[in-house]
C-alpha positions as CSV (number, residue, x, y, z in Angstrom):
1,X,21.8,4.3,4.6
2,X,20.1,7.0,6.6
3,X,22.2,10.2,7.4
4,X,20.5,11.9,9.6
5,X,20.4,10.2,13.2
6,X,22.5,12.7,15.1
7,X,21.6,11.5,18.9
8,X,24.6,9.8,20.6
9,X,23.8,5.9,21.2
10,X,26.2,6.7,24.4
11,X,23.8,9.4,25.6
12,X,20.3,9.4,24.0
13,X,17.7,12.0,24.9
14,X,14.1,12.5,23.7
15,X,12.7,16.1,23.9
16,X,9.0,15.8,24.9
17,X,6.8,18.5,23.0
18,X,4.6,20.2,24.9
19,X,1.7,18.4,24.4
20,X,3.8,14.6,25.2
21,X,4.8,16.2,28.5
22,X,1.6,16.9,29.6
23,X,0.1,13.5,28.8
24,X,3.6,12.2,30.3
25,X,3.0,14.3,33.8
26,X,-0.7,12.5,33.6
27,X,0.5,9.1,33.3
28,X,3.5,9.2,36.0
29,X,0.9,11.2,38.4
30,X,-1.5,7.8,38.4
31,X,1.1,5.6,38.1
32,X,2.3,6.9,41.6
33,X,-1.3,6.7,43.0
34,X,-1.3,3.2,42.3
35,X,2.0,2.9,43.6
36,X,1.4,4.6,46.5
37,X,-1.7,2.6,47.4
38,X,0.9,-0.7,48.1
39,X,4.4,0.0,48.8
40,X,5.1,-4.0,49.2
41,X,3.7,-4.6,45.6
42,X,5.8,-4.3,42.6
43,X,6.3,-1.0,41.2
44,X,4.1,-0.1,38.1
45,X,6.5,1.8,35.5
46,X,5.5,2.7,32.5
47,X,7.5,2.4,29.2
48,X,6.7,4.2,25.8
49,X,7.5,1.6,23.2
50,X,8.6,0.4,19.9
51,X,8.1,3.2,16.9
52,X,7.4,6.2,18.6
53,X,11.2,5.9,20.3
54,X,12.5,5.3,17.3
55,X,11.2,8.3,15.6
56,X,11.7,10.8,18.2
57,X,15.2,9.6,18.0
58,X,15.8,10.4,14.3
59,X,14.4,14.1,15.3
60,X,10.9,13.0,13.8
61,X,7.1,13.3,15.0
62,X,4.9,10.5,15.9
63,X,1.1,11.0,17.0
64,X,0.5,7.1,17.9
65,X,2.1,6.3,21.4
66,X,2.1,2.6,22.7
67,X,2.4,2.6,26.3
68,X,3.6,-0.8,27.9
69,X,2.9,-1.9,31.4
70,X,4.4,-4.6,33.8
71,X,2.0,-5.0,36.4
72,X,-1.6,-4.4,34.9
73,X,-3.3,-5.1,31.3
74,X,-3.8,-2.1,29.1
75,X,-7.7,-2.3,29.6
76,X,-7.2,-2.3,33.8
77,X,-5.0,0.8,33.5
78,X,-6.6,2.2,31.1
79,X,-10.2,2.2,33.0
80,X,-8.2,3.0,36.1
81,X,-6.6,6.6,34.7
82,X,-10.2,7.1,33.1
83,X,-11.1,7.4,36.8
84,X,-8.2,8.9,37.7
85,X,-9.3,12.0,35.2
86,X,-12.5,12.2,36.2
87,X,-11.6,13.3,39.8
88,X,-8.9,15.7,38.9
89,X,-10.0,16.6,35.8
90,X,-9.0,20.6,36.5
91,X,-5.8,19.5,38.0
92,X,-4.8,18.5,34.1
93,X,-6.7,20.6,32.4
94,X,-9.2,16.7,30.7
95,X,-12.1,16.1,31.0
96,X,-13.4,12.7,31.1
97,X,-15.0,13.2,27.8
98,X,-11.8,14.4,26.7
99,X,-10.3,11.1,27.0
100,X,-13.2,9.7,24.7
101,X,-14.3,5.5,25.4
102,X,-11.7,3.3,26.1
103,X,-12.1,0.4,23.4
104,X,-11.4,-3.2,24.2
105,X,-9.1,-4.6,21.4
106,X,-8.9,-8.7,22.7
107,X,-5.7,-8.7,20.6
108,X,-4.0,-12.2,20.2
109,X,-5.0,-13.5,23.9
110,X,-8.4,-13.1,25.5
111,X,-7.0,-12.4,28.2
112,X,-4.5,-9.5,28.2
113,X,-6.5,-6.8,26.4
114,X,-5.0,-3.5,25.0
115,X,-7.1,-0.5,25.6
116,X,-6.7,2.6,23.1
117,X,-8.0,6.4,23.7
118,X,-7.2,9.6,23.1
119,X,-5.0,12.1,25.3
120,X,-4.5,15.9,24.7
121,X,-5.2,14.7,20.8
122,X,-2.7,11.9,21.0
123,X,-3.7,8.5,20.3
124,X,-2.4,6.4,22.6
125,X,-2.5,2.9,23.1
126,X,-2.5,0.6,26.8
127,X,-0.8,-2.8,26.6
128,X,0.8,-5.1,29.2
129,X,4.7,-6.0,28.7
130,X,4.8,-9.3,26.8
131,X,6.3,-12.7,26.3
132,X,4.7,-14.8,23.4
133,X,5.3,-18.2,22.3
134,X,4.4,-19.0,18.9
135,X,3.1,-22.8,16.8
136,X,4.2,-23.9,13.7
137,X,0.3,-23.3,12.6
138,X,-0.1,-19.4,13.3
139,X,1.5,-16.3,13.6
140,X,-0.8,-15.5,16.6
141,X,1.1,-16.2,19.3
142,X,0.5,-17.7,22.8
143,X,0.8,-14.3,24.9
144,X,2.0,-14.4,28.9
145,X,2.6,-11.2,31.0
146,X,6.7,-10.7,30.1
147,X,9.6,-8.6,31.3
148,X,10.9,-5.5,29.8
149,X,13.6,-8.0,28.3
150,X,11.2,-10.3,26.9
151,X,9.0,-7.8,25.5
152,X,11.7,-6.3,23.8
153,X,13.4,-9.4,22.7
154,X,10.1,-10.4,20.8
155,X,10.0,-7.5,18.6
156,X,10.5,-7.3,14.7
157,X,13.8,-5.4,14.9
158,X,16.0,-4.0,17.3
159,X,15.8,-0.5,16.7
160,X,12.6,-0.7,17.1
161,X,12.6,-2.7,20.5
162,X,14.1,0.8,22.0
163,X,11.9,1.7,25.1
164,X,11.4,5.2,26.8
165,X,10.9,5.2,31.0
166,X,8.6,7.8,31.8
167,X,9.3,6.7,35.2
168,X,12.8,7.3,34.9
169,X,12.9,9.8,31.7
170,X,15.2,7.5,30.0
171,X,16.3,5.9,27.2
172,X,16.1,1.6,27.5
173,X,18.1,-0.4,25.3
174,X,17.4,-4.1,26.1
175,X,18.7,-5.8,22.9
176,X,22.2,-4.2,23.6
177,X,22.0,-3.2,19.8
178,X,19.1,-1.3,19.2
179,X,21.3,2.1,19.8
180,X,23.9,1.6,17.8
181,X,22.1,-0.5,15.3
182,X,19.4,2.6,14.9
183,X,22.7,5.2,14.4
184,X,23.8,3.0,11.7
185,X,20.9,2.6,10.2
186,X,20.9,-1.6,10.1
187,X,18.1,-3.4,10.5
188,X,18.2,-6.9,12.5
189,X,16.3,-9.0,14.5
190,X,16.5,-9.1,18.1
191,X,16.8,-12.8,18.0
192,X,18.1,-15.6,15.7
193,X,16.8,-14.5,12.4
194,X,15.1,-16.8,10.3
195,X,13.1,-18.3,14.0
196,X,12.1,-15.1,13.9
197,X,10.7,-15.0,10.3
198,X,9.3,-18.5,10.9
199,X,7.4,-17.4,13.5
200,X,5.8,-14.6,11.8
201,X,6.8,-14.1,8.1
202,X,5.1,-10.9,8.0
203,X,8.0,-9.3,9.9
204,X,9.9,-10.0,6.2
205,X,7.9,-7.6,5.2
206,X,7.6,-5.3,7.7
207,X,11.7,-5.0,7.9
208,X,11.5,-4.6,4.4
209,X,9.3,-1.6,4.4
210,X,11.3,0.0,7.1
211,X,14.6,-0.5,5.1
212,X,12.4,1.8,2.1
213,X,11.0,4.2,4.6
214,X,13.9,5.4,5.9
215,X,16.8,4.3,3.8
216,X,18.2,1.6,5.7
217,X,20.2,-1.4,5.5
218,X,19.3,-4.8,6.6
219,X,21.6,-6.6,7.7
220,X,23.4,-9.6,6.0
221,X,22.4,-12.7,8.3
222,X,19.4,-11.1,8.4
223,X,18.6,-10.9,5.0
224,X,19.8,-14.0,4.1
225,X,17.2,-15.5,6.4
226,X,14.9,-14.0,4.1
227,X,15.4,-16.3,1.3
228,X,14.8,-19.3,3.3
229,X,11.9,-21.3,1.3
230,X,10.9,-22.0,4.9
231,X,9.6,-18.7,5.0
232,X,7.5,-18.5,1.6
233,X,5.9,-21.5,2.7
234,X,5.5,-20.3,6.7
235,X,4.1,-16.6,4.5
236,X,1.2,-18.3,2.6
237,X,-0.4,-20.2,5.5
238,X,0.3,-18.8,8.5
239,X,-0.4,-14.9,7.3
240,X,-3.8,-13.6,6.1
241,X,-3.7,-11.9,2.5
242,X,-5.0,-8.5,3.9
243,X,-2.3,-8.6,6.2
244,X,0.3,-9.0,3.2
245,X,-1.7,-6.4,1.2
246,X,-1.5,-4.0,4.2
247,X,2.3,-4.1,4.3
248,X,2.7,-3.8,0.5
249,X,0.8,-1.0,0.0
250,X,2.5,1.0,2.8
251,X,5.9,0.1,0.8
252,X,4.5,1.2,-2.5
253,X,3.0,4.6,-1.3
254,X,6.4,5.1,0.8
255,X,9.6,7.2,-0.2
256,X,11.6,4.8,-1.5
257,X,9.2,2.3,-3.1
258,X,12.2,1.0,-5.5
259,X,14.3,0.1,-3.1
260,X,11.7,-1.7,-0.8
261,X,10.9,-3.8,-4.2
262,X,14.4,-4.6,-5.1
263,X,14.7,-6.1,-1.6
264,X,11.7,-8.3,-2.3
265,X,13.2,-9.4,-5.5
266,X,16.8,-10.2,-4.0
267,X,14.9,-12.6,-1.5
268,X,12.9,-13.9,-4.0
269,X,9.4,-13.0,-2.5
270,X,8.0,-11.4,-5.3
271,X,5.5,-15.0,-6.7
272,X,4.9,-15.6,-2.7
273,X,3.3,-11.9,-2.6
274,X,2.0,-10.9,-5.6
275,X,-0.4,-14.3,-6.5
276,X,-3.7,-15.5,-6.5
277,X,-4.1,-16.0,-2.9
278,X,-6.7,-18.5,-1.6
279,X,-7.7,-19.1,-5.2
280,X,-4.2,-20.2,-6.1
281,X,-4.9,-23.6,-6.5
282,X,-8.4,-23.2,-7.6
283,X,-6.9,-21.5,-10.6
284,X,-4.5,-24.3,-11.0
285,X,-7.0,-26.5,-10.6
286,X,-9.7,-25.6,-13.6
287,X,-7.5,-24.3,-16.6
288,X,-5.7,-25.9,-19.2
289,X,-2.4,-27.4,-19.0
290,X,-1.3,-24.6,-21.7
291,X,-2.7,-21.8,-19.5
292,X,-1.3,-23.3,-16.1
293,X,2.5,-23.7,-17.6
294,X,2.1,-20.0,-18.9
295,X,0.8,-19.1,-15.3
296,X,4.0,-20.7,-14.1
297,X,6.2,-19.2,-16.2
298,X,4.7,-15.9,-15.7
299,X,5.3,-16.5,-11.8
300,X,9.0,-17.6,-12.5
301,X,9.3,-14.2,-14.8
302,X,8.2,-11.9,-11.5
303,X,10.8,-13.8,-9.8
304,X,13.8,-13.8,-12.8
305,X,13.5,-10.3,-15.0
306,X,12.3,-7.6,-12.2
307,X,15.8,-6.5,-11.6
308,X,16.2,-6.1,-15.5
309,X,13.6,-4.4,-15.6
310,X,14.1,-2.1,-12.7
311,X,17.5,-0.9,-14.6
312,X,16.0,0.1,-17.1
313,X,13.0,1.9,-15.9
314,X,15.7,3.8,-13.8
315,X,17.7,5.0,-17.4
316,X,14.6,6.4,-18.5
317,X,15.2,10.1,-17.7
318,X,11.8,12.2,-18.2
319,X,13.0,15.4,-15.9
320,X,13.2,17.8,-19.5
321,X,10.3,16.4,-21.0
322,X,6.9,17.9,-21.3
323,X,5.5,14.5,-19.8
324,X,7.3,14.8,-16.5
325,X,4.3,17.4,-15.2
326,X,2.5,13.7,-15.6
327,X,5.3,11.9,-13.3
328,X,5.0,14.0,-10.7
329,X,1.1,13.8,-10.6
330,X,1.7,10.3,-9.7
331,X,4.5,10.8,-7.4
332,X,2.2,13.6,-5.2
333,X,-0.5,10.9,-4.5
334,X,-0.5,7.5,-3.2
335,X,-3.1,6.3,-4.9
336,X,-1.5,6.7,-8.1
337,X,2.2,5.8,-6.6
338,X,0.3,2.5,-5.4
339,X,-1.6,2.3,-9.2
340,X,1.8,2.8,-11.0
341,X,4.0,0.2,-8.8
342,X,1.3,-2.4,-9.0
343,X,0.8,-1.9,-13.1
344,X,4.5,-2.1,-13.3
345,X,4.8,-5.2,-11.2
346,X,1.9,-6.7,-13.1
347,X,2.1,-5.8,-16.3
348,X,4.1,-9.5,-17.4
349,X,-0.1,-10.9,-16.9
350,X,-1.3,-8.6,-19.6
351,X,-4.5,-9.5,-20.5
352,X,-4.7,-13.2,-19.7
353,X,-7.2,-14.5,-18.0
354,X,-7.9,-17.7,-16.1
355,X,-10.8,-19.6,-14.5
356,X,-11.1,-20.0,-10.5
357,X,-14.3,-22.3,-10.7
358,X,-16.1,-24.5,-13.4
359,X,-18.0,-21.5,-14.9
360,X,-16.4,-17.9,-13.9
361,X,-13.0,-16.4,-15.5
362,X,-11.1,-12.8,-14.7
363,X,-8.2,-11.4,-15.7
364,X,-5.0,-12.3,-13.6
365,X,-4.2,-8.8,-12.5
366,X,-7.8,-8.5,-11.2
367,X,-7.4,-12.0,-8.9
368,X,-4.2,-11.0,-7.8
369,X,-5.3,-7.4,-6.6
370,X,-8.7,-8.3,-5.3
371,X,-7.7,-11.9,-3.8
372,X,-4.1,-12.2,-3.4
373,X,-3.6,-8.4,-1.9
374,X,-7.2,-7.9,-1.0
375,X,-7.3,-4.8,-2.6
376,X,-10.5,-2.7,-3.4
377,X,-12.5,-3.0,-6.4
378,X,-11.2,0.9,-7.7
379,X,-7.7,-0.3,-7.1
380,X,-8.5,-3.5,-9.6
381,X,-10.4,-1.7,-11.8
382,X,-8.2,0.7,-12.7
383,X,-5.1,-1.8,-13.2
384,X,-6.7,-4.2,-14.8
385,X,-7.7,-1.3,-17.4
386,X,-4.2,-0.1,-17.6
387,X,-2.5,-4.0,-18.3
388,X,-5.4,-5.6,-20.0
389,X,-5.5,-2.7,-23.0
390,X,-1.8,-1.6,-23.2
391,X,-1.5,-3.1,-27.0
392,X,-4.8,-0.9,-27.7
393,X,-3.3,1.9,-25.9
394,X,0.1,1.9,-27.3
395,X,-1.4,0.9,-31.3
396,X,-3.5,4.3,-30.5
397,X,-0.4,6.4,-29.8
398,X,1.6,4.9,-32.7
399,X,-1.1,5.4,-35.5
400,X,-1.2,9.1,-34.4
401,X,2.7,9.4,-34.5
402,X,2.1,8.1,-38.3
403,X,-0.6,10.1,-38.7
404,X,-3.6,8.2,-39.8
405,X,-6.1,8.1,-36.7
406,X,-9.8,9.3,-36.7
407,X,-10.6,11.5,-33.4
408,X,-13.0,9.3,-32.8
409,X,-11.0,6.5,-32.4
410,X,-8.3,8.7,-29.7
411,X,-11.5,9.7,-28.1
412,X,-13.0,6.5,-27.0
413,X,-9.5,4.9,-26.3
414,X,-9.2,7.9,-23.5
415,X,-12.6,7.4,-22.1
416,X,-11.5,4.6,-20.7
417,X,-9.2,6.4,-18.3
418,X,-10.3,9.2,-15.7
419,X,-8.5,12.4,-15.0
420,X,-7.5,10.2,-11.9
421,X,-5.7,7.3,-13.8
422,X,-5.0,9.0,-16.8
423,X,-1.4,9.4,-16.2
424,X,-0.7,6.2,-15.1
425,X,-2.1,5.2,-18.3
426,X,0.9,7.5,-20.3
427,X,3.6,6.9,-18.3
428,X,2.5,3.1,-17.9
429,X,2.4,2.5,-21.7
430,X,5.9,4.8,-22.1
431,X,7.5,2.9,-19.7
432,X,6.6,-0.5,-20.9
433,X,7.4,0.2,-24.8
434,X,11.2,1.7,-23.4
435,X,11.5,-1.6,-21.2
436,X,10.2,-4.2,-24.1
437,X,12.6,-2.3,-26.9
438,X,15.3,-4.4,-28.1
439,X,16.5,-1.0,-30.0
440,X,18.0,2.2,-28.2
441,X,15.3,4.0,-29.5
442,X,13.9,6.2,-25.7
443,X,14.4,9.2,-27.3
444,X,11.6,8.1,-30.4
445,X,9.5,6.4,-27.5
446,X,9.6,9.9,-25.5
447,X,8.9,12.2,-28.9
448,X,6.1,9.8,-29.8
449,X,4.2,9.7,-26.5
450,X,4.9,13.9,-26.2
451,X,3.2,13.9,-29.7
452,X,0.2,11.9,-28.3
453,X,-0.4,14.1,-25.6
454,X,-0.3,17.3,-28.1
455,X,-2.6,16.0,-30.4
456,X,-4.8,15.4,-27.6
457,X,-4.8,18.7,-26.1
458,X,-5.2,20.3,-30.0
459,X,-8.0,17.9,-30.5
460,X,-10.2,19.2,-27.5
461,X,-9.9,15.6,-25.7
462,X,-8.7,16.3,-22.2
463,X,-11.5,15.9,-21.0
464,X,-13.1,13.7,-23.1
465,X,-14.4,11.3,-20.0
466,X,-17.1,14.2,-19.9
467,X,-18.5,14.0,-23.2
468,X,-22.1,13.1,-22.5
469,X,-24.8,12.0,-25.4
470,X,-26.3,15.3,-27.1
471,X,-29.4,12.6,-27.5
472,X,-30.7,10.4,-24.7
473,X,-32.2,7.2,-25.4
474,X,-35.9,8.7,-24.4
475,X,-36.2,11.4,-26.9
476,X,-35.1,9.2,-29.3
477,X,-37.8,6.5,-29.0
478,X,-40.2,9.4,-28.5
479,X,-38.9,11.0,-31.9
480,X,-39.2,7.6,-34.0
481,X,-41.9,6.4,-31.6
482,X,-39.8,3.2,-30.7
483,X,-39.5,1.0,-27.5
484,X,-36.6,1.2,-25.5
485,X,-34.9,-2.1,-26.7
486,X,-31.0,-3.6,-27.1
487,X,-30.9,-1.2,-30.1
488,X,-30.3,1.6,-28.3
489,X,-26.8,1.3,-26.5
490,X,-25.2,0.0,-30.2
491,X,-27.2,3.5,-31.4
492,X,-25.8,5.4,-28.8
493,X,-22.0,4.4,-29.0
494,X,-22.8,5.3,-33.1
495,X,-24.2,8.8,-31.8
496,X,-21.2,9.4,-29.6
497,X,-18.5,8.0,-32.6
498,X,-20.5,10.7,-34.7
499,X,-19.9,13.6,-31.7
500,X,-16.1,12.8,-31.9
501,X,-15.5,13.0,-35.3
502,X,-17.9,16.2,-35.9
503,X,-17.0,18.3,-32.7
504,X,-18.3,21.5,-33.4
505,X,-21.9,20.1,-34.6
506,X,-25.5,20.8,-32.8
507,X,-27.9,18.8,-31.5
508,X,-30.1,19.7,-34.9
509,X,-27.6,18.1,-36.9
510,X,-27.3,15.0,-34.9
511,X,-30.8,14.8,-35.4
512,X,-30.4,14.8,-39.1
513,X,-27.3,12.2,-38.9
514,X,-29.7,9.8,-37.1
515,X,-32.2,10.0,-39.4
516,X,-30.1,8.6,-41.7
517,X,-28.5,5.6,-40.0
518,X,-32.2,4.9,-37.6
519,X,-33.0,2.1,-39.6
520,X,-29.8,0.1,-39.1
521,X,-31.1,-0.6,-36.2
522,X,-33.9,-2.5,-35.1
């Protein structure tokens, strides 16, 4: 649980920075204007809302301010204080310009559009205070003007249904909770629970990544609503896959991507998420009954062994080896925290592959990332390349532990990973021999795989990815007067075998190895 939320739930203040204040001072000023226009009208107030409160509690910075108000949508104020500025533009020291266009987001209801724009280099977003109603069908609610209490009331979690008045400079609580519940660190929803989760099963996720960013708890009613089967069900058709994706990743490139994962694994979540999305039932549909009950079983394993495995990926201490330079290269960028969490999620698929229509296969990691998580091609690539060759990949670093390898052989194993995803690749292959051991032999595993990174620096293959032909296909066809043909890419990869293995040789002598072995190939 979080330990550093010093504010006093009895007294809470937020410190505006200098920069909040003066887009604050704005936003009151034309408030009042409009105010002032009516007196018999209701009063316009505007309320900051939702994450920013919540971090500027907790003594943290946020950049993205949602501004909620009662009387007007977010497009009519917002095109109203773009007016506003344009009068008294030295008055606040903005331009017009400076407020950049005011985009209509028609978000959820045609209706009652959001406006976003830019103030003093703040983003800030315009919406009206809201009450939704939600169908059994979608998470897209049916969205009314609401009151403060309503609009809180429909949030994801209490502490982060916390408003700030700028009218009044103040601190709103409208759950009752949110206060205490943010000092304490506990997450809950507003409202009963698992309605909540029905309604939208994305805010499952959304709690859980909160619970990983900052190291809180969720709290027990709360979580068990999470395991309802309700919810799995309500998750795959009522919430898009890019949606699920978007949430995932934000969880894996977080601080605390373990925990965030052992709380999908203690609701059970882990098949719902981490699937073949809209092709699950194609893929169910067009393979053999041996593949489909491996598929199932594989599905069940996600569910069943992640905790296992979890333990033991957290006993392997790497902090005094030579490979933890490569651990901390994936730790200092997302891309390669995401890589590593989804190879280690993954890795029970290996390299099997299945059909998803009468003629086309791919491997399972590759449907799961592209279509179950909607993740980019790079992000499959490079998975797939890690999962699918692991036995080749681990043979590799075992026959050079014995001692009986070629370079060549080391060299075109590594060209398959990049600089970028080569230490996945290492620490991915360690991690999975130390986790599939039935022996207490991590210490071997770690000597083997420091061995396998010595030999490759001695060898001269760090960079091995760079190793271009010292022949090109169009000298050698003008050499042996040849046409370019299907020949020439199985007399190329015997060109580059022959570079590996003979390092420190010319381009003259290359010539007079092909010479030799030309005729092989026709």
């Amino acid at each position: 649980m979080s330990n550093h939320n010093s504010f006093d739930p009895l007294n809470p203040v937020i410190i505006l920075t200098e920069t909040e204040s003066k887009v604050a001072k704005l936003l009151t000023d034309y408030a009042e204007t409009i105010n002032g226009k009516d007196p018999n009208q209701e009063s316009l107030e505007l309320r900051i809302t939702g994450g920013w409160v919540r971090d500027k509690l907790l003594g943290n910075q946020s950049n993205d301010i949602d501004i909620a108000i009662n009387t007007l949508t977010g497009e009519e104020f917002a095109e109203g204080l773009a007016e506003f500025i344009e009068k008294s533009s030295e008055v606040y020291g903005i331009t017009s310009s400076g407020i950049h266009k005011i985009e209509k987001n028609p978000e959820k209801s045609k209706h009652l559009e959001t406006a976003s724009t830019k103030l003093y280099g703040l983003d800030i977003d315009f919406v009206n205070l809201r009450n939704e109603e939600y169908t059994e069908e979608s998470r897209v609610p049916v969205v009314k003007f609401g009151t403060p209490e309503e609009d809180a009331l429909r949030r994801d979690a209490t502490l982060n249904a916390l408003f700030y008045n700028l009218s009044k400079n103040k601190v709103e609580d409208l759950t009752k909770t949110g206060l205490e519940d943010l000092k304490a660190g506990i997450l809950k929803t507003p409202l009963q629970p698992l309605k909540t989760f029905l309604d939208d099963p994305l805010r499952v996720l959304r709690l859980i990544r909160f619970a990983s960013r900052f190291n809180f708890t969720i709290e027990e009613n709360t979580l068990n609503a999470m395991k309802d089967e309700r919810i799995k069900e309500a998750l795959t058709h009522k919430i898009s896959r890019e949606r699920i994706g978007v949430e995932i990743e934000k969880t894996l490139i977080g601080p605390n991507a373990i925990y965030g994962l052992d709380l999908i694994d203690r609701i059970g979540f882990f098949s719902s998420v981490f699937n073949f999305g809209a092709l699950q039932k194609d893929v169910f549909k067009f393979n053999t009954e041996e593949d489909k009950a491996q598929a199932t079983s594989i599905f069940k394993s996600l569910d069943t062994n992640f905790s296992s495995n979890l333990v033991k990926f957290q006993s392997l201490e790497l902090e005094k080896s030579k490979l933890n330079e490569y651990v901390e290269s994936i730790d200092g960028n997302k891309f390669n925290k995401k890589l590593f969490w989804l190879t280690f999620i993954l890795s029970p698929w290996e390299s099997q592959k299945y059909k998803f229509n009468a003629k086309k296969d791919s491997f399972a990691v590759e449907l799961i990332i592209k279509e179950g998580l909607k993740y980019s091609k790079l992000d499959s690539d490079s998975v797939s390349k890690i999962i699918t060759k692991k036995n080749d990949y681990q043979g590799m670093v075992n026959k050079i532990w014995n001692g009986n390898v070629l370079r060549s052989e080391v060299g075109l194993l590594l060209r398959n990973y990049d600089s970028q995803i080569f230490p996945n690749s290492l620490i991915f292959n360690l991690l999975d021999e130390h986790i599939n051991s039935t022996k207490d032999d991590t210490a071997s595993i770690i000597s083997k795989y420091e061995h396998f990174i010595k030999y490759i620096i001695e060898k001269d293959l760090v960079h091995v990815t760079q190793l271009k032909h010292l022949l090109n296909g169009k000298l050698i066809c003008k050499r042996f007067n040849r046409k370019p043909g299907p020949w020439m890419s199985k007399l190329l990869d015997k060109i580059l075998i022959w570079q590996l293995d003979n390092p420190k040789l010319d381009e003259e002598k290359c010539w007079k190895y092909l010479e030799t072995i030309i005729e092989e190939f026709d």
